[in-house]
Backbone of each chain as ProteinMPNN parsed JSONL, in Angstrom:
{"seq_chain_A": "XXXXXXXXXXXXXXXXXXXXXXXXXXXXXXXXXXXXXXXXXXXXXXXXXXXXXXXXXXXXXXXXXXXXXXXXXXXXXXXXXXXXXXXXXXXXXXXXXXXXXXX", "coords_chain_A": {"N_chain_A": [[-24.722, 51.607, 3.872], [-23.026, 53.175, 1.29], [-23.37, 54.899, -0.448], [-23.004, 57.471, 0.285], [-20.648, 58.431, 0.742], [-19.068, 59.399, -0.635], [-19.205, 62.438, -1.232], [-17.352, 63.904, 0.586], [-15.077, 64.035, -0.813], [-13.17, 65.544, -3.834], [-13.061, 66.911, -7.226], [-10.297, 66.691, -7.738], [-9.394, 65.138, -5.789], [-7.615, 61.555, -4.673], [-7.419, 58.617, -4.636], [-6.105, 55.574, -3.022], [-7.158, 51.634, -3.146], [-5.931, 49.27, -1.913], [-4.343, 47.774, -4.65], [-5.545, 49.831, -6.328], [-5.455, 52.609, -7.736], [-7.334, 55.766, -7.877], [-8.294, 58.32, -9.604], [-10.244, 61.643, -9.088], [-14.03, 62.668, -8.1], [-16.101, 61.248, -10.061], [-14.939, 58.527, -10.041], [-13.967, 58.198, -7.858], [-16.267, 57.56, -6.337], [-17.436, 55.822, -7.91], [-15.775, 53.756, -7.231], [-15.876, 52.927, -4.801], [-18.607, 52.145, -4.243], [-18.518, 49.934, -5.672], [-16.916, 48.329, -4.178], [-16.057, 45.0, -3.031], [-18.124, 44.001, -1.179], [-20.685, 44.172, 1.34], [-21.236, 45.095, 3.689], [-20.029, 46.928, 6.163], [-17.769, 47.145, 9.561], [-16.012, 49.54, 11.23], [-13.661, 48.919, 13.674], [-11.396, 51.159, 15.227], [-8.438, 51.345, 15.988], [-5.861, 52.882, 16.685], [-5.494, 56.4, 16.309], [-3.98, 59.102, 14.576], [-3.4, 62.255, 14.492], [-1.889, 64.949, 12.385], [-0.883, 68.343, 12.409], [-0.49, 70.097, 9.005], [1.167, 71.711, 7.252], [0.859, 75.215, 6.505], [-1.896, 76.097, 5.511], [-3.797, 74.882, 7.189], [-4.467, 72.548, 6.619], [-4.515, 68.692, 7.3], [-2.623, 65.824, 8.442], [-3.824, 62.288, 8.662], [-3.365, 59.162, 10.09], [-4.335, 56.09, 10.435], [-5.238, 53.155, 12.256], [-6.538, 49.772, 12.516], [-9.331, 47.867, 12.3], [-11.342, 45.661, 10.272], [-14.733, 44.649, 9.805], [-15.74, 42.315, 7.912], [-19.119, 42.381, 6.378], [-20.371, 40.852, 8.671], [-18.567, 39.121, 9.01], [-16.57, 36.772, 11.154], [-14.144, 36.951, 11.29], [-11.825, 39.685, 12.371], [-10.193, 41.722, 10.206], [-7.372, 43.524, 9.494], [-6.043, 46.689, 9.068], [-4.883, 49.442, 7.409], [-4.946, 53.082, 7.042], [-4.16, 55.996, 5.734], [-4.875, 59.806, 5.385], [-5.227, 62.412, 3.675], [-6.207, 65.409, 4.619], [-8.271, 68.743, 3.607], [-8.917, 71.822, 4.581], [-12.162, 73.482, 4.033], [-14.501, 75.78, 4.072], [-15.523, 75.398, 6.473], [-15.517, 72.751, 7.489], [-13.407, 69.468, 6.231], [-12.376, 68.413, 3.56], [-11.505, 65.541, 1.703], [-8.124, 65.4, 0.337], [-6.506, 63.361, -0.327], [-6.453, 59.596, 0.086], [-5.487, 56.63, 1.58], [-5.596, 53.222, 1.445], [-4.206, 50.201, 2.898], [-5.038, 46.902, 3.382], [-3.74, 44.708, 6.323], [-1.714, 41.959, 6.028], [-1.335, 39.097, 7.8], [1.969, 37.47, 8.222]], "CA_chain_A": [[-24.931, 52.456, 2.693], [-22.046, 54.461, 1.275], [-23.545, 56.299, -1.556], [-23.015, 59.333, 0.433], [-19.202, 58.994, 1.376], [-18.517, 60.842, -2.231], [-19.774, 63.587, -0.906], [-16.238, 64.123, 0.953], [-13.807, 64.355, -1.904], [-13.35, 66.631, -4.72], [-12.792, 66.917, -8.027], [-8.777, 66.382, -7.843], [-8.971, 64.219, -5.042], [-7.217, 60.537, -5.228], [-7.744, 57.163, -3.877], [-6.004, 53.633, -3.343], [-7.831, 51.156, -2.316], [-5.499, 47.745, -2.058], [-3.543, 48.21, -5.739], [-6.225, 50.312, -6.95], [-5.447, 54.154, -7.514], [-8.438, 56.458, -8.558], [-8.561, 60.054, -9.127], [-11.32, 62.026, -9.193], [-14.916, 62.38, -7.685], [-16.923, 60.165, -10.119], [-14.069, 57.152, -10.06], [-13.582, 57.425, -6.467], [-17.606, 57.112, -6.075], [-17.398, 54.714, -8.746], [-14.905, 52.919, -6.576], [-16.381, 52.88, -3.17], [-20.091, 51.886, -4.421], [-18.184, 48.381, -5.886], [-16.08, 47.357, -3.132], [-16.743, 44.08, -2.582], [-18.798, 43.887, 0.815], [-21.653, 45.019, 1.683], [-21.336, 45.591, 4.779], [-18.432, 46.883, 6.711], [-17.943, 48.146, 10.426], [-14.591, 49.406, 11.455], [-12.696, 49.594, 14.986], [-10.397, 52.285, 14.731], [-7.543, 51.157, 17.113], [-5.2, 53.83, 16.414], [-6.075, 57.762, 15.344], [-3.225, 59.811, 15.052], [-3.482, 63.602, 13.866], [-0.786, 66.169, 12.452], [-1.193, 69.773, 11.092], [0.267, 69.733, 8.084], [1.362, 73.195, 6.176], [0.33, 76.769, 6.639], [-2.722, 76.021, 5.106], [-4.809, 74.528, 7.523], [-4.537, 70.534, 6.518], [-4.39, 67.654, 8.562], [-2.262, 64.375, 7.93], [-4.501, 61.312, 9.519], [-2.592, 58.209, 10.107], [-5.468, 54.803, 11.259], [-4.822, 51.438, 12.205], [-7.792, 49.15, 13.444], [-9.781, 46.596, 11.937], [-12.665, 45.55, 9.779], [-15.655, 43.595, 9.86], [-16.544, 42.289, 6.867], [-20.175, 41.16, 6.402], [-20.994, 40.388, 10.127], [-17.918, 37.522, 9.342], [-16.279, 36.712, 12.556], [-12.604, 37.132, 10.91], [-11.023, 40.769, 11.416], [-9.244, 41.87, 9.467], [-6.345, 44.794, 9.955], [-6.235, 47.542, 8.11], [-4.037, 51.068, 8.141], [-5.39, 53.83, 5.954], [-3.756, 57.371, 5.433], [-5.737, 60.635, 5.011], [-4.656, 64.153, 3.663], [-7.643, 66.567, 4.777], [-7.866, 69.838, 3.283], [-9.76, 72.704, 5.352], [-13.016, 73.964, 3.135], [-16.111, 75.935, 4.103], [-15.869, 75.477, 7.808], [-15.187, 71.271, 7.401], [-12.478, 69.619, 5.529], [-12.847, 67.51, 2.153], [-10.347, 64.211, 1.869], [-7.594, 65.391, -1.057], [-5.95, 62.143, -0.153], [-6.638, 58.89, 0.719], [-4.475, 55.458, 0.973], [-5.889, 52.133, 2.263], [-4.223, 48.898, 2.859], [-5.187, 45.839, 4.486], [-2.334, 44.16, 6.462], [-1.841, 40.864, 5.853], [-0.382, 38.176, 8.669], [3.231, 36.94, 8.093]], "C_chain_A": [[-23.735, 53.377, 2.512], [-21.94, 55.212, 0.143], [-23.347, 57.602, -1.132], [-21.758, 59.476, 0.588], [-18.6, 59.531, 0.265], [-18.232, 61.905, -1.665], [-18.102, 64.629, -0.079], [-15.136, 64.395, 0.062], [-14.121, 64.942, -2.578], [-12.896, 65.917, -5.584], [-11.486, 66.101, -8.321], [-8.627, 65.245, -6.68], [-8.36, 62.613, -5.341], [-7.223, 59.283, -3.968], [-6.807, 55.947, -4.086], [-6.366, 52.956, -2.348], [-6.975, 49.774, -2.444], [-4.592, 48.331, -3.456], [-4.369, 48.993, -6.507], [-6.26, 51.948, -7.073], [-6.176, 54.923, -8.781], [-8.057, 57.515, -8.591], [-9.303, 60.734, -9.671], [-13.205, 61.817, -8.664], [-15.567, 61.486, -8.366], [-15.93, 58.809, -10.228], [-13.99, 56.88, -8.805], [-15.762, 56.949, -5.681], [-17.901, 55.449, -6.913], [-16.986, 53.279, -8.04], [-15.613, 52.48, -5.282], [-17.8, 52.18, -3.883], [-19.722, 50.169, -5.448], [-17.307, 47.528, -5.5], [-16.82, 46.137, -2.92], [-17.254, 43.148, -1.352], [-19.847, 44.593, 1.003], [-22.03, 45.75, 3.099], [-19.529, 45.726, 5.766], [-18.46, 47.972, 7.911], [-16.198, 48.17, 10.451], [-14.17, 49.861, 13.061], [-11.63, 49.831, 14.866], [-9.426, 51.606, 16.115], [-6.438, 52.338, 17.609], [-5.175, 55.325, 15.84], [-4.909, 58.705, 15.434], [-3.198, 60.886, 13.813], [-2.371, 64.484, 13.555], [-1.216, 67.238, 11.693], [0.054, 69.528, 10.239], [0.444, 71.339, 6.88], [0.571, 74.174, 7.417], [-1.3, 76.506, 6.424], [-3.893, 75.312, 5.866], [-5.236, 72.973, 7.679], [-4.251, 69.608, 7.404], [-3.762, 65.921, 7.768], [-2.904, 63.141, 9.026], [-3.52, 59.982, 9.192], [-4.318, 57.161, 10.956], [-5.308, 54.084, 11.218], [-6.318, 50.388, 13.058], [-8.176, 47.993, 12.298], [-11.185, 46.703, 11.179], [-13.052, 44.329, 10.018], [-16.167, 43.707, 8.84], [-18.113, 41.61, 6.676], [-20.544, 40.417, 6.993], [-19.93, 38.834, 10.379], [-17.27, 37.973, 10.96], [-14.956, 37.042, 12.87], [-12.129, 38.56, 11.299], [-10.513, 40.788, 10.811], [-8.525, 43.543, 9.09], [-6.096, 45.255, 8.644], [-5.437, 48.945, 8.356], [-4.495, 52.169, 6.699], [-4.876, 56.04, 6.387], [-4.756, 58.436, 5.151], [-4.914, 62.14, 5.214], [-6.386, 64.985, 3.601], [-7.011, 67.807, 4.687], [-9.763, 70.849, 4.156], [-10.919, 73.294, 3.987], [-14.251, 74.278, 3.81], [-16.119, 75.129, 5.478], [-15.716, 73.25, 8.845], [-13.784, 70.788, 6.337], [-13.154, 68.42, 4.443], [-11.33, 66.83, 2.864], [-9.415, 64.315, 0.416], [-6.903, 63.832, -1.066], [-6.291, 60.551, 0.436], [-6.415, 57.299, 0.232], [-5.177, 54.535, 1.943], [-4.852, 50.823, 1.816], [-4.261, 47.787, 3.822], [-3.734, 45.352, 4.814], [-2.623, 42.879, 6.898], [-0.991, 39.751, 7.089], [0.743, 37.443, 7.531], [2.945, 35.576, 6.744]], "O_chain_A": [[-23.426, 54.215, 3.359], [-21.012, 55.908, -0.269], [-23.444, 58.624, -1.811], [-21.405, 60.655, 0.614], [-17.538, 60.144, 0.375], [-17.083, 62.337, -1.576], [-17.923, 65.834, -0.261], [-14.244, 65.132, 0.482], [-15.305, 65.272, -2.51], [-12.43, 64.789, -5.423], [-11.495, 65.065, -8.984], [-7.665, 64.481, -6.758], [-8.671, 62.299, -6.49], [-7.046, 59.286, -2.749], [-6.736, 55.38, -5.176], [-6.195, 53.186, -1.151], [-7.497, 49.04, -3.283], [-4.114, 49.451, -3.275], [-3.983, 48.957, -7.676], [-7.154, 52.528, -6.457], [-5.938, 54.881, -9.988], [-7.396, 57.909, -7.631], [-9.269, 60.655, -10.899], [-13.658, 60.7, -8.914], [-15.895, 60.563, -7.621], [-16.603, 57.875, -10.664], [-13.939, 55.723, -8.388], [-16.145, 56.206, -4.778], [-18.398, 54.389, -6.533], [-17.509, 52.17, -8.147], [-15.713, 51.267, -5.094], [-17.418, 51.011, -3.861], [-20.638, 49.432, -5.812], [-16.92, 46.469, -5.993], [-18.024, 46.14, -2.665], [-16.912, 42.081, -0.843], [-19.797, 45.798, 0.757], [-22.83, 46.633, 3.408], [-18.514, 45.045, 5.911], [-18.856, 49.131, 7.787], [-15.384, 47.365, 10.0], [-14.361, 50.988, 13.516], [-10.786, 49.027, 14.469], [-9.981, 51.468, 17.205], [-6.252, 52.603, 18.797], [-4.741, 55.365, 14.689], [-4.82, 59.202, 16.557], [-3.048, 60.632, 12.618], [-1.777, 64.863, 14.564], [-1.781, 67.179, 10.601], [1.14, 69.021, 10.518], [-0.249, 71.684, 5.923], [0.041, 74.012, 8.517], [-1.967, 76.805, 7.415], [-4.939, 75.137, 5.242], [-5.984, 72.398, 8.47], [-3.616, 69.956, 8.399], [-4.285, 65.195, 6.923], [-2.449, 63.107, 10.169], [-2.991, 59.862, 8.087], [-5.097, 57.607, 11.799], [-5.077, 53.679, 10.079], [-6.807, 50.616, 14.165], [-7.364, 47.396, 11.591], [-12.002, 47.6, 11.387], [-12.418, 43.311, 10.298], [-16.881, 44.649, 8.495], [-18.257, 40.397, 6.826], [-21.034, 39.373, 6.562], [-20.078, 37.916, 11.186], [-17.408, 38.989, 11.641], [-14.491, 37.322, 13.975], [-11.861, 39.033, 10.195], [-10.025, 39.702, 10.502], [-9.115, 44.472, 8.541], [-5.972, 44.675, 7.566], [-5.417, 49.456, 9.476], [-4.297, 51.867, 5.523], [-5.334, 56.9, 7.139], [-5.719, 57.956, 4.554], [-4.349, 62.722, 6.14], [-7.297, 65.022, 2.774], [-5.941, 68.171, 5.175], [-10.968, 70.601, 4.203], [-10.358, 73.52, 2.914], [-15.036, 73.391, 4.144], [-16.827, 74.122, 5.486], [-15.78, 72.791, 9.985], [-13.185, 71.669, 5.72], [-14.186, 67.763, 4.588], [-10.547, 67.148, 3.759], [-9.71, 63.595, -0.538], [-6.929, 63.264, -2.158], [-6.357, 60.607, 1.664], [-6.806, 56.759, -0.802], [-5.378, 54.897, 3.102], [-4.708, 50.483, 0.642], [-3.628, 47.752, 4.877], [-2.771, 45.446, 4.053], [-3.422, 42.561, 7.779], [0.234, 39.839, 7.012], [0.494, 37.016, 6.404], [3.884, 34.877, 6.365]]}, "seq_chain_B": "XXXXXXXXXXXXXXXXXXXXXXXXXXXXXXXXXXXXXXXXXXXXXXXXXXXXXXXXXXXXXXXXXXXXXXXXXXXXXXXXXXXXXXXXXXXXXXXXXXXXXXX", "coords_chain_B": {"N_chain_B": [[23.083, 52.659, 12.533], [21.877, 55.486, 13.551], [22.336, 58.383, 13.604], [22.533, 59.917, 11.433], [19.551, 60.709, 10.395], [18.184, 62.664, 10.973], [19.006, 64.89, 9.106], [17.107, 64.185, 6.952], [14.738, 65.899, 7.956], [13.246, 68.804, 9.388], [12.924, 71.987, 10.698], [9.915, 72.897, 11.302], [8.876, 70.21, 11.449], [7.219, 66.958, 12.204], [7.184, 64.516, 14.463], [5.403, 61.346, 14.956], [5.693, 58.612, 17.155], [4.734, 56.119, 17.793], [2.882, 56.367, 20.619], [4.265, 58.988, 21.324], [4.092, 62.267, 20.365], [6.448, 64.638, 18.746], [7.974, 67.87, 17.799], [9.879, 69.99, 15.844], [13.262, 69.815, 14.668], [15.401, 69.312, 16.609], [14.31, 68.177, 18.828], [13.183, 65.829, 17.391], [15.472, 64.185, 16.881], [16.507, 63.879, 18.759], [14.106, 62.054, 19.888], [14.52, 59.683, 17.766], [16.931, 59.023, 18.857], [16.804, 57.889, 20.595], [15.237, 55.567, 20.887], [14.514, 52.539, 21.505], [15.985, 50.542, 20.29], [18.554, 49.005, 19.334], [19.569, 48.146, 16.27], [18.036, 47.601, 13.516], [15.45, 46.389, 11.456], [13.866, 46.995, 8.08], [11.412, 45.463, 6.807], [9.253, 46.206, 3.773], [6.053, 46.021, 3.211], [3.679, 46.758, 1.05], [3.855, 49.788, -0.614], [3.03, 52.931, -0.916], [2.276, 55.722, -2.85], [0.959, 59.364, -3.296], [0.526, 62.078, -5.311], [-0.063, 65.369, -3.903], [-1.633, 68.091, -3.752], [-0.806, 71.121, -4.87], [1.914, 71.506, -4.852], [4.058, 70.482, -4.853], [4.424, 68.456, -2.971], [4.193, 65.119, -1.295], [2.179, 61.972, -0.153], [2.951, 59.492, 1.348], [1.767, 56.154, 1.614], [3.372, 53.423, 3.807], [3.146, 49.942, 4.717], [4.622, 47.26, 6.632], [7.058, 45.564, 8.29], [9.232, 45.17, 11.199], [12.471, 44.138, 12.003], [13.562, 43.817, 15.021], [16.279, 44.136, 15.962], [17.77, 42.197, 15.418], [15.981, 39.845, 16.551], [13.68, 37.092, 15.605], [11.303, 37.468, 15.396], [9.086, 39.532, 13.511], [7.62, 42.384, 13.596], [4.607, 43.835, 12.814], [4.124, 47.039, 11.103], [2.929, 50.238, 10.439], [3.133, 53.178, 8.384], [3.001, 56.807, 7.743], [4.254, 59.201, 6.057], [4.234, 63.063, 4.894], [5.864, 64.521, 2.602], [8.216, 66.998, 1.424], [9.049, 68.713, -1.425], [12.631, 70.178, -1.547], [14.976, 71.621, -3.092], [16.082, 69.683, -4.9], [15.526, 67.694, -4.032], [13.431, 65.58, -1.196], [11.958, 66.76, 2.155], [10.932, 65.537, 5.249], [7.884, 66.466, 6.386], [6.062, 65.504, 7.692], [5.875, 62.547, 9.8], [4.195, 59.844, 10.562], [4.321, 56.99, 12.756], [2.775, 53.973, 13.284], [2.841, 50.726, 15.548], [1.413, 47.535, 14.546], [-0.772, 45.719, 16.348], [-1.068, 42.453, 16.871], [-4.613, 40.822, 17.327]], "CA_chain_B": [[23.612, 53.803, 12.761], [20.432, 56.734, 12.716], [22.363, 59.481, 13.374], [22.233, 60.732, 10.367], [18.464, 60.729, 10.13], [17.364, 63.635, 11.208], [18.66, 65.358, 8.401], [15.918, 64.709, 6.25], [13.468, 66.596, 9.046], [13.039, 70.419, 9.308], [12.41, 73.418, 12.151], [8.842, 72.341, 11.261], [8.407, 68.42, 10.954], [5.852, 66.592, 13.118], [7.017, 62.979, 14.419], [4.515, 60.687, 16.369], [6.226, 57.842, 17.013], [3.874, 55.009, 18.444], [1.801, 57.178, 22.053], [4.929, 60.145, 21.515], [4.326, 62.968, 19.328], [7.367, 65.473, 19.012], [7.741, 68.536, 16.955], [11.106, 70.041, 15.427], [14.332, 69.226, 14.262], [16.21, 69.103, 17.785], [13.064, 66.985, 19.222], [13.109, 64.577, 16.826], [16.45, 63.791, 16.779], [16.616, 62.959, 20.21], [13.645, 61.028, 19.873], [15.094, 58.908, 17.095], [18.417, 58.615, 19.109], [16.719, 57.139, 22.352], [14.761, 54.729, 20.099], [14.394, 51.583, 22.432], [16.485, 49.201, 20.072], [20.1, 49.714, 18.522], [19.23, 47.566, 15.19], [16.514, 47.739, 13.083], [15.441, 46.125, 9.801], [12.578, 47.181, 7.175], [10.667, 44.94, 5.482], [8.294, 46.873, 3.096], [5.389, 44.973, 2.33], [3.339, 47.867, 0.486], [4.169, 51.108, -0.295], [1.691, 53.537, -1.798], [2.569, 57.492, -2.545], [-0.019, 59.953, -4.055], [0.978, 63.653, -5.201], [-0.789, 65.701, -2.667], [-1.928, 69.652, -4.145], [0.26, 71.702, -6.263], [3.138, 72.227, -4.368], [4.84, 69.088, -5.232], [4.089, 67.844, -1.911], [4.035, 63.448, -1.506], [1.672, 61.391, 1.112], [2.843, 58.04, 1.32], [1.905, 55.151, 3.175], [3.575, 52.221, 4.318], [3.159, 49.169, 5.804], [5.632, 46.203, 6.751], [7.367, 44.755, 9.512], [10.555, 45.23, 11.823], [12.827, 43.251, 12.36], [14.234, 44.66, 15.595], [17.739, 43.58, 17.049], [18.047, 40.468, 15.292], [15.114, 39.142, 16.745], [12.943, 36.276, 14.643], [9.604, 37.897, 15.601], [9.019, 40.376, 13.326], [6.462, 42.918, 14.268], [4.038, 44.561, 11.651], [3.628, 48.213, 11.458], [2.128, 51.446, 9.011], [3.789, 54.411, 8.686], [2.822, 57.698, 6.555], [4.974, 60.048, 5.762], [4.327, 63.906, 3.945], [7.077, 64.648, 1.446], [8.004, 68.387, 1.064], [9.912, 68.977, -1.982], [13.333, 71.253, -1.465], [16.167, 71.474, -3.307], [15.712, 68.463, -6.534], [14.975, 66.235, -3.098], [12.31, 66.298, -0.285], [12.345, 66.475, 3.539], [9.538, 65.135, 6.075], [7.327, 67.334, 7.163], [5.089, 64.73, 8.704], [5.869, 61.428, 9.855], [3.361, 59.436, 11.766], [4.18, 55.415, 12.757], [2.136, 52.683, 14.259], [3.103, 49.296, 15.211], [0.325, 47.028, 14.223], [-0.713, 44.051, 17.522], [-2.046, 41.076, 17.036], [-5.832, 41.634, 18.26]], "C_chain_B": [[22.254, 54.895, 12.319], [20.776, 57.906, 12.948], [22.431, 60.664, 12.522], [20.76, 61.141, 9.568], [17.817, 61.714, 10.093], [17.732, 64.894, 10.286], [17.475, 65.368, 7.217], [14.366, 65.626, 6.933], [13.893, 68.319, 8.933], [12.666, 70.853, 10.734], [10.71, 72.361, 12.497], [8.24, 71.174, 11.647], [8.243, 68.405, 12.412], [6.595, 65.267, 13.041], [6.135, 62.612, 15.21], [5.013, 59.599, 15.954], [5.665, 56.76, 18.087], [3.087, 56.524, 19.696], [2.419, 58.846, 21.673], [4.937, 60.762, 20.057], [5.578, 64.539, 19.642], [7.284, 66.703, 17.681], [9.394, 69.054, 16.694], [12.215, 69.618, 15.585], [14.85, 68.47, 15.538], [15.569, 67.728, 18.446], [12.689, 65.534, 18.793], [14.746, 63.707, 16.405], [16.603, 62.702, 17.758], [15.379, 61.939, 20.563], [13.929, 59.616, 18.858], [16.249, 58.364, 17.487], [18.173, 57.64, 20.246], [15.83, 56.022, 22.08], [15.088, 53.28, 20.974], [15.135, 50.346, 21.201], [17.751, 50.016, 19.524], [20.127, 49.329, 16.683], [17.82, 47.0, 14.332], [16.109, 47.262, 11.461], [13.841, 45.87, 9.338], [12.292, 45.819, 6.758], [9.125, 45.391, 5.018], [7.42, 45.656, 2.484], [4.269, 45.973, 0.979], [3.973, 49.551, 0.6], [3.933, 52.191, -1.364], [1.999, 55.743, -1.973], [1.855, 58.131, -3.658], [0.737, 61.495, -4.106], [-0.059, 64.175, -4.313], [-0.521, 67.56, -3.039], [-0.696, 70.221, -4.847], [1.53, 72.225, -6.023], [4.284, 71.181, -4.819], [4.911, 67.846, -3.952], [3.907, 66.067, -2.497], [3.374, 63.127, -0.609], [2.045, 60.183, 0.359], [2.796, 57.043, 2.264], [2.608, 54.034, 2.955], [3.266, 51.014, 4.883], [4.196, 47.859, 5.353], [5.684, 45.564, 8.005], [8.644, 45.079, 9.794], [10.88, 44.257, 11.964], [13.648, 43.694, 13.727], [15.777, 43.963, 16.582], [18.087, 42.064, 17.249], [16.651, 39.539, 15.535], [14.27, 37.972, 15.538], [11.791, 36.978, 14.85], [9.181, 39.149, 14.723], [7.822, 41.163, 13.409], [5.92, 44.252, 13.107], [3.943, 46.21, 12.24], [3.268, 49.384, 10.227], [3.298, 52.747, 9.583], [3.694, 55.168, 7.479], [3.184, 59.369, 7.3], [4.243, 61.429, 4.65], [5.765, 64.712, 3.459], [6.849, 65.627, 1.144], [9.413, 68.666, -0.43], [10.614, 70.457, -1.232], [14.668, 70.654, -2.096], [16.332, 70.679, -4.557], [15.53, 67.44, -5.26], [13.979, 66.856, -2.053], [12.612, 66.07, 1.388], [10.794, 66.119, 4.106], [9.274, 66.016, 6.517], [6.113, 66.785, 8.294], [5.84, 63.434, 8.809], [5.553, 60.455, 11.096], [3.801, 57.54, 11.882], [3.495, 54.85, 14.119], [2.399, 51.494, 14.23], [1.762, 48.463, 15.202], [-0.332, 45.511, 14.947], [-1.453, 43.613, 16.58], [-3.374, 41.064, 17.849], [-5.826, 40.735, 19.69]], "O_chain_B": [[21.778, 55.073, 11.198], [19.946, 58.778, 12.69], [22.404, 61.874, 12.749], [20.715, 61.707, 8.475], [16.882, 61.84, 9.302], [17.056, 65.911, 10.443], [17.039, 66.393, 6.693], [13.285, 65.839, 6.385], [14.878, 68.767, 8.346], [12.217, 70.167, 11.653], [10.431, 71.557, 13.386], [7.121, 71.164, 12.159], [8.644, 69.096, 13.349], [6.761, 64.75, 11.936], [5.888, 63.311, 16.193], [4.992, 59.302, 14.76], [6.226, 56.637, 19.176], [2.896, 57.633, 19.199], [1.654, 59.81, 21.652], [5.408, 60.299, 19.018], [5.473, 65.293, 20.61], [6.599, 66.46, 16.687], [10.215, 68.466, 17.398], [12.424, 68.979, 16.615], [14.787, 67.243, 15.613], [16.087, 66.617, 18.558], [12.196, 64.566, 19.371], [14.859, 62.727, 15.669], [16.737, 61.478, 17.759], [15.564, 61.072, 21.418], [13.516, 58.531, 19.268], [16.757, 57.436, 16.858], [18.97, 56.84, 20.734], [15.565, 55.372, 23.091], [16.298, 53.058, 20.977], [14.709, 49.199, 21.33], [17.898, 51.225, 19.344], [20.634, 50.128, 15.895], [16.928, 46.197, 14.608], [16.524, 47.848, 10.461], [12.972, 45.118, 9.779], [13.224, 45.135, 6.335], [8.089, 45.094, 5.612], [7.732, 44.753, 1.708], [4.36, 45.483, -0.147], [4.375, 50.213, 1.556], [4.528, 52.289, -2.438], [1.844, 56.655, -1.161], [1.972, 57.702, -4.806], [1.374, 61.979, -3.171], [-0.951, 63.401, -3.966], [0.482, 68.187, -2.698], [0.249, 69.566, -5.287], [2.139, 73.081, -6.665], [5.43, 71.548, -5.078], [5.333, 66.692, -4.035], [3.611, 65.734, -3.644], [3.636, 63.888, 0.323], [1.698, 59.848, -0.773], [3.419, 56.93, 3.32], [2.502, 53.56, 1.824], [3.032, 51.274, 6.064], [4.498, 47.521, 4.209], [4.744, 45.124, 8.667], [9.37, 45.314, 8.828], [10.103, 43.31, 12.085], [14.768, 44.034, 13.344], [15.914, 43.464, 17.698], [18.394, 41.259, 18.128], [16.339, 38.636, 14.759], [14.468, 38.346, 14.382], [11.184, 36.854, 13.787], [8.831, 40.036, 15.501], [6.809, 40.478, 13.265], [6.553, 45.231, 12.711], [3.756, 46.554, 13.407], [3.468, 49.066, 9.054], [3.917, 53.039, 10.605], [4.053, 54.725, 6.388], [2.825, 60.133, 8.196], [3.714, 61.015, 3.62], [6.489, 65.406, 4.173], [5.757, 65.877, 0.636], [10.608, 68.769, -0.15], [10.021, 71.384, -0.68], [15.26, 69.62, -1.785], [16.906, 71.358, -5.408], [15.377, 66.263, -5.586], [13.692, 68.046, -1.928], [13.448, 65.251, 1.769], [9.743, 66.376, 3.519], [10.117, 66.664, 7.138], [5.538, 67.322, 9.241], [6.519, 63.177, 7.814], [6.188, 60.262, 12.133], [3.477, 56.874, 10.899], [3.58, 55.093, 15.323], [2.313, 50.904, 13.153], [0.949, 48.868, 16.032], [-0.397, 44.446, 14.332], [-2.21, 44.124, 15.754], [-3.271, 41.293, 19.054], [-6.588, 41.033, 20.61]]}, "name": "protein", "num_of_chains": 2, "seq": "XXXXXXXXXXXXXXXXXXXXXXXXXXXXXXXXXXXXXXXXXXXXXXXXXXXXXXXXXXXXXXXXXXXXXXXXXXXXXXXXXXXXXXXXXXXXXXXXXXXXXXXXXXXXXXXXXXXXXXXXXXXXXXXXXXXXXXXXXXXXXXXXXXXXXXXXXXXXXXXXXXXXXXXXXXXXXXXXXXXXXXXXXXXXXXXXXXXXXXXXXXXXXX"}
């Protein structure tokens, strides 16, 4: 279920998902709720954290893998994240996905 | 030749460069200078950059492949960068890379 992962971005926030760049909370809900998969786990292989400004933000760097739809295939994936500090958690102003494709 | 690299970095800037994360100018120099190959060649297979809050700030990600020291094998990897405007150009203030195995 990922009707709730909205709930993380804001207003201004922006998305690409593959060649697809959204911006804004109802496009990036829009977006996420018609990916095509219904099911998707991910092993994170890679998590790497930096503070980023004065302000509190965090640049996320992830490399790992998905499972699409209990198939048997992974499939590698590296996805970017600018987190902005808010109200004791952070919201996602940023966020870049792309699958990586073999040679 | 990368010695000229570390001018685009700052007092500030954050590298993590595969396990090693380093922090200012001096630091990242010398980690860019001791860089385990002498020759190194991009190939960009995506490359995705979002404005990032009102400063003029850039997050962009990467992903591709090295080619490292001639070798035929080239070896996938991600890498995202934050882009600080100064000057009419920008310097890194983040720059995180992962090379991307074969599972």
């Amino acid at each position: 279920d990922r009707s709730g992962l909205g709930v993380v971005y804001r207003a201004h926030s922006m998305m690409t998902f593959e060649t697809n760049q959204v911006q804004g909370l109802e496009a990036i809900k829009e977006k996420i709720a018609t990916l095509p998969f219904q099911e998707l786990k991910h092993r994170i292989a890679t998590l790497d954290a930096h503070p980023s400004g004065e302000s509190g933000s965090i640049i996320v760097l992830i490399t790992g893998q998905l499972l699409i739809d209990g198939g048997e295939h992974p499939q590698k994936y590296s996805q970017c994240f600018h987190l902005i500090p808010e109200g004791g958690t952070y919201y996602v102003l940023n966020d870049i996905f792309r699958l990586i494709y073999d040679a």
